[in-house]
C-alpha positions as CSV (number, residue, x, y, z in Angstrom):
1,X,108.2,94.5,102.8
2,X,104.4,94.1,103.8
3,X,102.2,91.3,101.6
4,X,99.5,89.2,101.9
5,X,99.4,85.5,100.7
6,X,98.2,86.0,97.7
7,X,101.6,88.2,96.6
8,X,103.5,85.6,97.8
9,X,104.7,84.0,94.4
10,X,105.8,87.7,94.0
11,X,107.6,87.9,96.8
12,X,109.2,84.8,96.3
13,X,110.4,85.6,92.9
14,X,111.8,89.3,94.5
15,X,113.0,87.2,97.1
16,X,115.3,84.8,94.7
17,X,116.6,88.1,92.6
18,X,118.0,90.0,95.8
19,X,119.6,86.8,97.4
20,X,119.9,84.0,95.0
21,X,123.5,84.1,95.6
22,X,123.4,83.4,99.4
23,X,122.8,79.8,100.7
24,X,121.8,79.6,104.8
25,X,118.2,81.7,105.2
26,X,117.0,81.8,108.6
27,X,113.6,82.1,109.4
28,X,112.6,83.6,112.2
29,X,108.4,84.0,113.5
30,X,105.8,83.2,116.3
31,X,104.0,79.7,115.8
32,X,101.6,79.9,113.0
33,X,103.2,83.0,111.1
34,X,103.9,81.4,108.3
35,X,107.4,80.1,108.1
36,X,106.6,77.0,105.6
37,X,104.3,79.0,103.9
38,X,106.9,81.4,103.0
39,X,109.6,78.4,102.4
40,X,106.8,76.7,100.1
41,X,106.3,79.5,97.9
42,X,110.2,80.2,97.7
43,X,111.0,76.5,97.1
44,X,108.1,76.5,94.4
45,X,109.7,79.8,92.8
46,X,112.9,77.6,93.0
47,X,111.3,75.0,90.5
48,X,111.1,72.1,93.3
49,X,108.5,69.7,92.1
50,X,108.9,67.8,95.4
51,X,105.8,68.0,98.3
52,X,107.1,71.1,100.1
53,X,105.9,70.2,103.8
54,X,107.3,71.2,107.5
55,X,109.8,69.0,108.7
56,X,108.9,69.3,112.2
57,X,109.4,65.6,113.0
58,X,112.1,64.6,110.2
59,X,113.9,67.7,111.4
60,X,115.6,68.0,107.3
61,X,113.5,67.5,104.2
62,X,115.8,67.5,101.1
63,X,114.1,68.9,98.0
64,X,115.9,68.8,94.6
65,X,115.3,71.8,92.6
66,X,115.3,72.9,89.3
67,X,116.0,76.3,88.5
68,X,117.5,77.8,85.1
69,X,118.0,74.2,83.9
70,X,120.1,73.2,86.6
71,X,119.6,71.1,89.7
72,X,120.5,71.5,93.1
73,X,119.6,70.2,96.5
74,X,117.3,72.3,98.8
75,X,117.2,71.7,102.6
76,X,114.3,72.5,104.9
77,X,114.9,72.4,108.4
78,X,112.8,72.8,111.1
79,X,114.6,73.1,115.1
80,X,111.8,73.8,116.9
81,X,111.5,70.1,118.8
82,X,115.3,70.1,119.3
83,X,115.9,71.2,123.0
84,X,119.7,72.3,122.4
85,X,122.3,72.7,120.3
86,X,123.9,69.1,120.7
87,X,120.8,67.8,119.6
88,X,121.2,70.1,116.6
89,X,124.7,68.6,115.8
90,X,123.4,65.0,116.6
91,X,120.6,65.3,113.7
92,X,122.9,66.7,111.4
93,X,122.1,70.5,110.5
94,X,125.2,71.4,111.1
95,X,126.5,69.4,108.0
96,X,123.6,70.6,106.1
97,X,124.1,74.3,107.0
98,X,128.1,74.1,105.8
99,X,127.3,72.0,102.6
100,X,127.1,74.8,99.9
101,X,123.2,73.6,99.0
102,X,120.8,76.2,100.1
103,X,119.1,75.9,103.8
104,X,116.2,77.1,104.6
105,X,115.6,76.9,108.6
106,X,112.7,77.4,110.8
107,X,113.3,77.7,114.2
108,X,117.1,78.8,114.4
109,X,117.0,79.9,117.7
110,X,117.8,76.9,119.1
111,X,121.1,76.7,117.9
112,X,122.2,80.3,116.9
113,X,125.9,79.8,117.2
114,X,125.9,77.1,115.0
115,X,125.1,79.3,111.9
116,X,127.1,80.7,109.4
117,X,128.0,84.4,109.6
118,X,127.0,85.0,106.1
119,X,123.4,83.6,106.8
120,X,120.5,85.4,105.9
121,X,117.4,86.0,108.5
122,X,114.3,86.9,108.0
123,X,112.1,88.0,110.6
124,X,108.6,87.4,109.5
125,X,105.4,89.6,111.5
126,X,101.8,89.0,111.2
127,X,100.1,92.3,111.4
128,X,96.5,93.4,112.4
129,X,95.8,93.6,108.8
130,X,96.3,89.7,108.4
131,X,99.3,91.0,105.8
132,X,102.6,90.0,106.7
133,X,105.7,92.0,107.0
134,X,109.5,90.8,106.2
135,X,112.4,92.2,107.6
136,X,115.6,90.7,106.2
137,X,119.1,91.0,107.2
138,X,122.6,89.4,107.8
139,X,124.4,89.9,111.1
């Protein structure tokens, strides 16, 4: 799926219908790709009223969202200054990832092992264009 930012309420929504059911998302991108963008927009679509932002130095935000009339707990994770995966364990993303509440993670290459086999990644490409393309899959 290619989009620019502008289509990404859109996408989010699209996004939501095909894998509403599934609860670990990987995200996977160079630096500056737009990972939170793209979590923002799907937390948004998810009715969090919470200030969607990176978790780079908290490692887990927790949103509560609103969807349908019921609530549920969003986490947004971000790996990228964890050097390993003990340090993974140690700041608690492995408890978040086998809770049952939806995870969104940037930056799961750091701890690849430790993620469910049902999660879903999604590779996200900036192209020349300045459009983005998703490619999403489960392993």
């Amino acid at each position: 799926m290619v989009f620019n930012l502008t289509d990404l309420p859109d996408v989010a929504a699209a996004f939501w219908k095909k894998y509403g059911n599934q609860k670990v998302f990987a995200f996977h991108a160079e630096m500056g790709v737009g990972k939170t963008t793209l979590i923002h927009a799907l937390c948004h679509a998810m009715g969090v009223q919470d200030a969607v932002s990176s978790p780079t130095f908290s490692i887990i935000n927790q949103y509560n969202a609103l969807k349908n009339g019921e609530g549920s707990v969003v986490y947004h994770m971000d790996l990228y200054r964890l050097r390993n995966e003990e340090e993974v364990v140690n700041a608690g993303v492995e408890d978040a990832l086998y809770s049952g509440h939806i995870c969104l993670v940037e930056w799961p290459e750091k701890a690849p092992a430790l993620f469910p086999p049902d999660t879903v990644h999604i590779d996200i490409k900036l192209l020349e264009s300045g459009n983005r393309e998703l490619q999403i899959h489960t392993k």
